[in-house]
PyMOL CGO cylinders between C-alpha atoms (Angstrom):
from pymol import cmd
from pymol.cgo import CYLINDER

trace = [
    CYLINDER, -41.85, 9.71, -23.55, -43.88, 6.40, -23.20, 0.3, 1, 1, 1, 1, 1, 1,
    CYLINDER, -43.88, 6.40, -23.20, -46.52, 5.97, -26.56, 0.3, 1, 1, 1, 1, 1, 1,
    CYLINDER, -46.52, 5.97, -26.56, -47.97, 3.60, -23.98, 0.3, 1, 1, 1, 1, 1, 1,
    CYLINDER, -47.97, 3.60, -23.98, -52.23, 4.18, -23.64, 0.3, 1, 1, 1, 1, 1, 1,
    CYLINDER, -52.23, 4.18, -23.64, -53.69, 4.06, -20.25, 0.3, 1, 1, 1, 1, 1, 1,
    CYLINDER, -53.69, 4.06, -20.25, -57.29, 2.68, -20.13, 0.3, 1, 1, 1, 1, 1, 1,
    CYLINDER, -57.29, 2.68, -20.13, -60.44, 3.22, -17.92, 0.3, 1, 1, 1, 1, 1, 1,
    CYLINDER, -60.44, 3.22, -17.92, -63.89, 2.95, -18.24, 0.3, 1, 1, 1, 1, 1, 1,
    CYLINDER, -63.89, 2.95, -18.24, -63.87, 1.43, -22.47, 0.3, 1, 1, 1, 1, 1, 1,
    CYLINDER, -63.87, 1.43, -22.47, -61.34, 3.88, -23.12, 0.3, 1, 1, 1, 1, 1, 1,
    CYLINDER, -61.34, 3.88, -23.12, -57.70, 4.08, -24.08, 0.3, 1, 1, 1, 1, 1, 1,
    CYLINDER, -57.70, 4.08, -24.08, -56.17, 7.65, -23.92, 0.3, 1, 1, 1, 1, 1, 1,
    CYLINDER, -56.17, 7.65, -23.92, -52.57, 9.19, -23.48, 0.3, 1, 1, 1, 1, 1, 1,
    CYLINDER, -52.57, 9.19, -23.48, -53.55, 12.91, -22.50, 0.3, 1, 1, 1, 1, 1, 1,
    CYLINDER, -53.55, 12.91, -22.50, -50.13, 15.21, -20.97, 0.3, 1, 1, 1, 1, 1, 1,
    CYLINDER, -50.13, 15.21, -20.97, -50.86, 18.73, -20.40, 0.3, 1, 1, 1, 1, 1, 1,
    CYLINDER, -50.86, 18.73, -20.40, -48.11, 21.29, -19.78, 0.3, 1, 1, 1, 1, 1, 1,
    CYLINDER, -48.11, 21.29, -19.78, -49.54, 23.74, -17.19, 0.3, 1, 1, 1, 1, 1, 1,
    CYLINDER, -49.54, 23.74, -17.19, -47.53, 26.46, -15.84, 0.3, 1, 1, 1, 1, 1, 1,
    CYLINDER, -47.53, 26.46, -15.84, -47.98, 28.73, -13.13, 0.3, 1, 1, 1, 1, 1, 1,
    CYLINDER, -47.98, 28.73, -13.13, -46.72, 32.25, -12.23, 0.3, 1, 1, 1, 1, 1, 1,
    CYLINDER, -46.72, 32.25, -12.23, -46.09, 33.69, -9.03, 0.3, 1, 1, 1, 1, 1, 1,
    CYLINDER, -46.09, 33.69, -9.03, -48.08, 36.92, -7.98, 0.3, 1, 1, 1, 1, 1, 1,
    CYLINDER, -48.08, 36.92, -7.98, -46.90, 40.16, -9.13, 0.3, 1, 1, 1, 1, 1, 1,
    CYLINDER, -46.90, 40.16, -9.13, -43.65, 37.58, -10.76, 0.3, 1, 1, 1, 1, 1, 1,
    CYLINDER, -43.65, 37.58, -10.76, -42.17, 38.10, -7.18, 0.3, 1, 1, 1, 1, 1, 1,
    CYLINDER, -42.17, 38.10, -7.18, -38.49, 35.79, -7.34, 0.3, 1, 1, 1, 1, 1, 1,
    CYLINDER, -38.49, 35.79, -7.34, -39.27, 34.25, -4.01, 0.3, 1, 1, 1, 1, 1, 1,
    CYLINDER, -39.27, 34.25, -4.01, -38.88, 30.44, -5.28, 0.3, 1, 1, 1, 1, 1, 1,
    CYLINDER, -38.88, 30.44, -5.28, -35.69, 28.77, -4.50, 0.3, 1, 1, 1, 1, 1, 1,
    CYLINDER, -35.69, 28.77, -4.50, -34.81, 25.32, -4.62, 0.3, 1, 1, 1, 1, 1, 1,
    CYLINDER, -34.81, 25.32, -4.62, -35.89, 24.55, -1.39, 0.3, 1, 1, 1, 1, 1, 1,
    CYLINDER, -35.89, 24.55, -1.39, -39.29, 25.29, -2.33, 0.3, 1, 1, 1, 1, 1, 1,
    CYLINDER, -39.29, 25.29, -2.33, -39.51, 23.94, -5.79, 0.3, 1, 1, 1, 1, 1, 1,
    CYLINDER, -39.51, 23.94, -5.79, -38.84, 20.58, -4.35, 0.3, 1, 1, 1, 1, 1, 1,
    CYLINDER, -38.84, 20.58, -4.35, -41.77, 20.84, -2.08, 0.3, 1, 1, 1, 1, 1, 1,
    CYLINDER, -41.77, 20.84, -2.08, -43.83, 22.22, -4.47, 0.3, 1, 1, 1, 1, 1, 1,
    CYLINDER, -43.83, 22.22, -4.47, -43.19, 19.17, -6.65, 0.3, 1, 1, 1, 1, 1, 1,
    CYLINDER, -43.19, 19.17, -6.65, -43.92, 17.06, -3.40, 0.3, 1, 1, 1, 1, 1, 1,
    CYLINDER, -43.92, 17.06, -3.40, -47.48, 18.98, -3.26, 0.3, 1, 1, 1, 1, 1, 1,
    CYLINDER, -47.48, 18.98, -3.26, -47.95, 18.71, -6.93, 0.3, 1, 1, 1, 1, 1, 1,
    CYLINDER, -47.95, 18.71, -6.93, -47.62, 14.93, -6.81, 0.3, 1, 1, 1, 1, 1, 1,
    CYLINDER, -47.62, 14.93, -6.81, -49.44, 14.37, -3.76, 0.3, 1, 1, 1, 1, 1, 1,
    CYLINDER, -49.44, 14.37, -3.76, -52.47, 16.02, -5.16, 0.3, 1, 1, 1, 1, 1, 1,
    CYLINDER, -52.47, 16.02, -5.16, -52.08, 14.34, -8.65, 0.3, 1, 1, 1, 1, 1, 1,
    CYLINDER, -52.08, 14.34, -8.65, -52.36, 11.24, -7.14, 0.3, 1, 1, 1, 1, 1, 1,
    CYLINDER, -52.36, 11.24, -7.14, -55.71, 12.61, -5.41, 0.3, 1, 1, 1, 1, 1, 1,
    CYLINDER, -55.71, 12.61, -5.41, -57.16, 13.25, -9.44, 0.3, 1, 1, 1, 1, 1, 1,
    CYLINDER, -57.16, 13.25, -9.44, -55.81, 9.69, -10.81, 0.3, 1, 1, 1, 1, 1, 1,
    CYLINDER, -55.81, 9.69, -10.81, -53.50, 11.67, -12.62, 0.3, 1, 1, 1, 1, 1, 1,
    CYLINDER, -53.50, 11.67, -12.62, -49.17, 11.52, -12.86, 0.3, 1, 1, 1, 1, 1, 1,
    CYLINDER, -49.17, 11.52, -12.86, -46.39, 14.38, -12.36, 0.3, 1, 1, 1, 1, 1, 1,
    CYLINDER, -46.39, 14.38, -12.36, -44.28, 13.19, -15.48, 0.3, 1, 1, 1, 1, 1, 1,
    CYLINDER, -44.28, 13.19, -15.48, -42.24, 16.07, -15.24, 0.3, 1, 1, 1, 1, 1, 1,
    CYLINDER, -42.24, 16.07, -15.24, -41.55, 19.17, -12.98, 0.3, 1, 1, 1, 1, 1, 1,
    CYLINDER, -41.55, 19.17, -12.98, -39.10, 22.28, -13.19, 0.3, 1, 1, 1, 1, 1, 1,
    CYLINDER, -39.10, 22.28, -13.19, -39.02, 25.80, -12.74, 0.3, 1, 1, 1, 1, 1, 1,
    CYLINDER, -39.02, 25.80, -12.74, -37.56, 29.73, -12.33, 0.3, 1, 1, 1, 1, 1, 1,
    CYLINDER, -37.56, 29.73, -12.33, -37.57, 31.96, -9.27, 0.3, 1, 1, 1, 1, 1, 1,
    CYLINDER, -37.57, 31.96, -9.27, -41.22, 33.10, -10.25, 0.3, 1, 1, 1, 1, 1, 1,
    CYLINDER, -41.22, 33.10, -10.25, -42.68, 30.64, -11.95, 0.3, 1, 1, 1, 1, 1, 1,
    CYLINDER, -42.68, 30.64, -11.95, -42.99, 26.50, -12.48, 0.3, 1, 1, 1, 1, 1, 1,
    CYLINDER, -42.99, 26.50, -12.48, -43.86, 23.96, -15.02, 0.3, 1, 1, 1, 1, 1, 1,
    CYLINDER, -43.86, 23.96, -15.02, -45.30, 20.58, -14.85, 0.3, 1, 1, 1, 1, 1, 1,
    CYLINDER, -45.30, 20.58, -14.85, -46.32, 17.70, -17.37, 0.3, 1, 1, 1, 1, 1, 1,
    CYLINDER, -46.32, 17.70, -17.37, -49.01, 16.15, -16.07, 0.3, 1, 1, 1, 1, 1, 1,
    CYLINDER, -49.01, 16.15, -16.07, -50.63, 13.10, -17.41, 0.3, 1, 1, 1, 1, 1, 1,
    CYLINDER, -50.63, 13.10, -17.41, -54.41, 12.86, -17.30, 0.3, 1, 1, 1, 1, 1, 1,
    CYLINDER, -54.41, 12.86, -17.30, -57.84, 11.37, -18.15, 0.3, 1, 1, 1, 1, 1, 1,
    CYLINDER, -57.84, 11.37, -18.15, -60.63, 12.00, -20.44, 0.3, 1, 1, 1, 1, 1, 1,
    CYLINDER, -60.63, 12.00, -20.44, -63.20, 12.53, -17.56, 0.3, 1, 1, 1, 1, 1, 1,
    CYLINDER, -63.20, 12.53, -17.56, -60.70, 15.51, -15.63, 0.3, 1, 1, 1, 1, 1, 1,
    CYLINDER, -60.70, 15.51, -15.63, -62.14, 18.93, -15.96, 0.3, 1, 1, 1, 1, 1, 1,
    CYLINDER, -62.14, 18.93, -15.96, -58.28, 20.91, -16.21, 0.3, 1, 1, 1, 1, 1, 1,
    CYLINDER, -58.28, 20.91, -16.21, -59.22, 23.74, -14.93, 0.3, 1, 1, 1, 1, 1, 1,
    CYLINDER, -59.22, 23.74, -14.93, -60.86, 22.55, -11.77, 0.3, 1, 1, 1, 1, 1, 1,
    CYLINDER, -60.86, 22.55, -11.77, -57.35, 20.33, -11.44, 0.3, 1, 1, 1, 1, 1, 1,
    CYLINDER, -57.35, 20.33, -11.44, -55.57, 23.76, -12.05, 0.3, 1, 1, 1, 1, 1, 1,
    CYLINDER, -55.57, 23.76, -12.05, -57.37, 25.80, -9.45, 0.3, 1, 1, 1, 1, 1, 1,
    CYLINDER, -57.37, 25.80, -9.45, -56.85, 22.95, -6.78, 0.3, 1, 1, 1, 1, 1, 1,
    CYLINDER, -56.85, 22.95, -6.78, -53.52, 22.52, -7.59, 0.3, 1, 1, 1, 1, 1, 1,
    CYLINDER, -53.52, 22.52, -7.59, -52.68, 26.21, -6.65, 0.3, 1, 1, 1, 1, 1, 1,
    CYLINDER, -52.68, 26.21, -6.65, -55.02, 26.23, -4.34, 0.3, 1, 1, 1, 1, 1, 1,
    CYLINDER, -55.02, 26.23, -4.34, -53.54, 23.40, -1.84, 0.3, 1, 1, 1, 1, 1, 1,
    CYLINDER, -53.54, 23.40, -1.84, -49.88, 24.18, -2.85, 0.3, 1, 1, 1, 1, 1, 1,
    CYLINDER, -49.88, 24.18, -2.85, -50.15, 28.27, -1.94, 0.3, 1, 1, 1, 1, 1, 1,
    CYLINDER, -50.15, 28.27, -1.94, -51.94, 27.25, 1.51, 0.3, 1, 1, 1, 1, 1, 1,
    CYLINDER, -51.94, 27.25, 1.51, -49.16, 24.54, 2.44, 0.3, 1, 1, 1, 1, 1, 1,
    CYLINDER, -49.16, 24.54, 2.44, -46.02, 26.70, 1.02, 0.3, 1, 1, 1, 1, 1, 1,
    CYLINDER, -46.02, 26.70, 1.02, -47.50, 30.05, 2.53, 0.3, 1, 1, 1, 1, 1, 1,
    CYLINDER, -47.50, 30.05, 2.53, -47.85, 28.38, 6.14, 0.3, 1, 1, 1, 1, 1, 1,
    CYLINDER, -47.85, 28.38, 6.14, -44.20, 26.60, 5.29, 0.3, 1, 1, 1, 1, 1, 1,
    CYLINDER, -44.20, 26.60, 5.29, -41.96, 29.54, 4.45, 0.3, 1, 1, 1, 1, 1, 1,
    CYLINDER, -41.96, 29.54, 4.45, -43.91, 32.18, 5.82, 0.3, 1, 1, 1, 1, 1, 1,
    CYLINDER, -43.91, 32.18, 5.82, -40.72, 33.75, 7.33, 0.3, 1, 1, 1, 1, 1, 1,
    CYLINDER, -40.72, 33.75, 7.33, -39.13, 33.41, 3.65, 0.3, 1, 1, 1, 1, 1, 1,
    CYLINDER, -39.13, 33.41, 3.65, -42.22, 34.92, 1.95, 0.3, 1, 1, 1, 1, 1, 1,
    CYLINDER, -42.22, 34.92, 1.95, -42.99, 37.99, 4.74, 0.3, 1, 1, 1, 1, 1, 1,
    CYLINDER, -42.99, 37.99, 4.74, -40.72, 40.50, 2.20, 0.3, 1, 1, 1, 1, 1, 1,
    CYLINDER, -40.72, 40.50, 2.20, -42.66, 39.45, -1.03, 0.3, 1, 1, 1, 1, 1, 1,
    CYLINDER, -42.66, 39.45, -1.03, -46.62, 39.62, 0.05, 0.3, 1, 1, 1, 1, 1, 1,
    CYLINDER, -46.62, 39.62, 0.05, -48.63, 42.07, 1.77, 0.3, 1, 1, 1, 1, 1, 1,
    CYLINDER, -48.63, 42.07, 1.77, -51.76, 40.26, 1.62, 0.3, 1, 1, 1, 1, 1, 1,
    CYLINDER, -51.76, 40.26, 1.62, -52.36, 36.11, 1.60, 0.3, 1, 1, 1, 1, 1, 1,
    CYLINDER, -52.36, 36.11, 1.60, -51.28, 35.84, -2.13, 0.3, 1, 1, 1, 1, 1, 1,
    CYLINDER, -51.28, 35.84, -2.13, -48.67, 33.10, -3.76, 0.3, 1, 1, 1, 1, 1, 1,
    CYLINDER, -48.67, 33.10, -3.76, -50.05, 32.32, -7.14, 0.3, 1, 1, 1, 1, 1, 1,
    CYLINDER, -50.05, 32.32, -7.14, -51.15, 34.84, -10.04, 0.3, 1, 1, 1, 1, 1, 1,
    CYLINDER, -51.15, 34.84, -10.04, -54.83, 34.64, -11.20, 0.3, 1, 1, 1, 1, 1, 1,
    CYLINDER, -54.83, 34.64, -11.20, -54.25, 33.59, -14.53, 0.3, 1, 1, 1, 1, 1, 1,
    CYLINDER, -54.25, 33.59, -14.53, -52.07, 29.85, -15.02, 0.3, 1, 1, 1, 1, 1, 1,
    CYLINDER, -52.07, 29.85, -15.02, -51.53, 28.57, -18.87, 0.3, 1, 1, 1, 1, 1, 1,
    CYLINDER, -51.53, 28.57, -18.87, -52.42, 25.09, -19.66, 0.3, 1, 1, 1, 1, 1, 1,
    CYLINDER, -52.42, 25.09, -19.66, -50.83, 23.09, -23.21, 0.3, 1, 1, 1, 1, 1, 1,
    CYLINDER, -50.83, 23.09, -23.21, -52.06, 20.23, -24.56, 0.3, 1, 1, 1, 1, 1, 1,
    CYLINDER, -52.06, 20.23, -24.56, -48.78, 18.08, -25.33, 0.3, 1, 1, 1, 1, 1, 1,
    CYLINDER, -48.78, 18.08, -25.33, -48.91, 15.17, -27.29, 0.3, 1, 1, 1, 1, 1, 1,
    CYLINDER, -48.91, 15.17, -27.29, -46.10, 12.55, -29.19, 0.3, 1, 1, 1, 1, 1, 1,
    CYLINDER, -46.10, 12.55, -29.19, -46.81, 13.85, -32.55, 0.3, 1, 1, 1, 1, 1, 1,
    CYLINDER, -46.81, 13.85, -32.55, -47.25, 16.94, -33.98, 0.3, 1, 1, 1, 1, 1, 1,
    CYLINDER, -47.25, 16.94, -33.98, -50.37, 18.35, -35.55, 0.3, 1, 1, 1, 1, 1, 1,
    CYLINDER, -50.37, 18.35, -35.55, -48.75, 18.29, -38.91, 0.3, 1, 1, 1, 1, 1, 1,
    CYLINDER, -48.75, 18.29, -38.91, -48.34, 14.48, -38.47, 0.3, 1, 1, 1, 1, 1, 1,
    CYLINDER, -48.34, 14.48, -38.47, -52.00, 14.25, -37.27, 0.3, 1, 1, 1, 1, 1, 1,
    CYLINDER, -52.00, 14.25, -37.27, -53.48, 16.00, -40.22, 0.3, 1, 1, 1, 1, 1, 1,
    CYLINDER, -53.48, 16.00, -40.22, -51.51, 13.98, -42.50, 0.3, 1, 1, 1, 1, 1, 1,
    CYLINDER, -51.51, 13.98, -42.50, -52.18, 10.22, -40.98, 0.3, 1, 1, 1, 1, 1, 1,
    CYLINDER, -52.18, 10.22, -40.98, -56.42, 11.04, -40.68, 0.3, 1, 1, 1, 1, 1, 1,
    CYLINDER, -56.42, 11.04, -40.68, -56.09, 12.48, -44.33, 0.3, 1, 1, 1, 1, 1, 1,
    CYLINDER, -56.09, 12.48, -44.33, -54.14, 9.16, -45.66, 0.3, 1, 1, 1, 1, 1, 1,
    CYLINDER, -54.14, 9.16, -45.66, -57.42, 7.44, -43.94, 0.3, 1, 1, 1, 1, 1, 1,
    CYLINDER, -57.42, 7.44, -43.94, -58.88, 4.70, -46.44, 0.3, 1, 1, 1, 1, 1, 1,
    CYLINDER, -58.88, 4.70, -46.44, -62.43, 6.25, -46.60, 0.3, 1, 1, 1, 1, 1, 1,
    CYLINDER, -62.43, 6.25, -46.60, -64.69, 4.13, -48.13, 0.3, 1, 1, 1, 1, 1, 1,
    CYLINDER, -64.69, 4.13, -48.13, -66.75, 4.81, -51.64, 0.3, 1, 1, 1, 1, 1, 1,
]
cmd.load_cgo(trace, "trace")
């Protein structure tokens, strides 16, 4: 991973969140086909918040990303768009593949979990800001 700082606006930041969603009810109905779209989507919408896909995977009922942000993005309005735009475009996709695993116009479950992932750990960080030369 790059230690490389963006900037913007007086500020130089390196912020990566690890956000993973779960399919409704953890239905299996992902297959590879769909994960690559689904990182297509992710991407395309990324772009849309200034922010970068760094990295993308995932399981029959659920995915991961690492996405690389700024200071001013509100994560859970990201999150909520994300799964937003992605359920509508898969759902109208593969809606032949998806009949057997949803009654009703659902993809996503409610809930998502979002990380904060950084280069060090916060062992490291408590140490370096306690070995801080703080003046008499």
């Amino acid at each position: 991973m790059s230690k490389d700082f963006r900037t913007k606006n007086h500020a130089a930041f390196r912020l990566q969140y690890h956000i993973v969603f779960v399919i409704k009810y953890r239905h299996q109905c992902l297959n590879g086909e769909i994960l690559s779209r689904l990182e297509s989507i992710f991407r395309d919408v990324l772009r849309k918040w200034d922010c970068d896909l760094l990295e993308f995977s995932g399981e029959s009922d659920h995915v991961h990303l690492l996405v690389d942000a700024h200071p001013a993005l509100e994560v859970s309005r990201l999150a909520g768009n994300l799964k937003t735009v992605s359920a509508r475009r898969i759902r109208s996709e593969y809606t032949e593949h998806l009949k057997p695993y949803f009654w009703k116009p659902y993809f996503w479950s409610r809930s998502y979990c979002v990380v904060s992932a950084g280069g060090a750990s916060l062992e490291t960080l408590k140490a370096y800001i306690e070995q801080q030369d703080r003046p008499a």
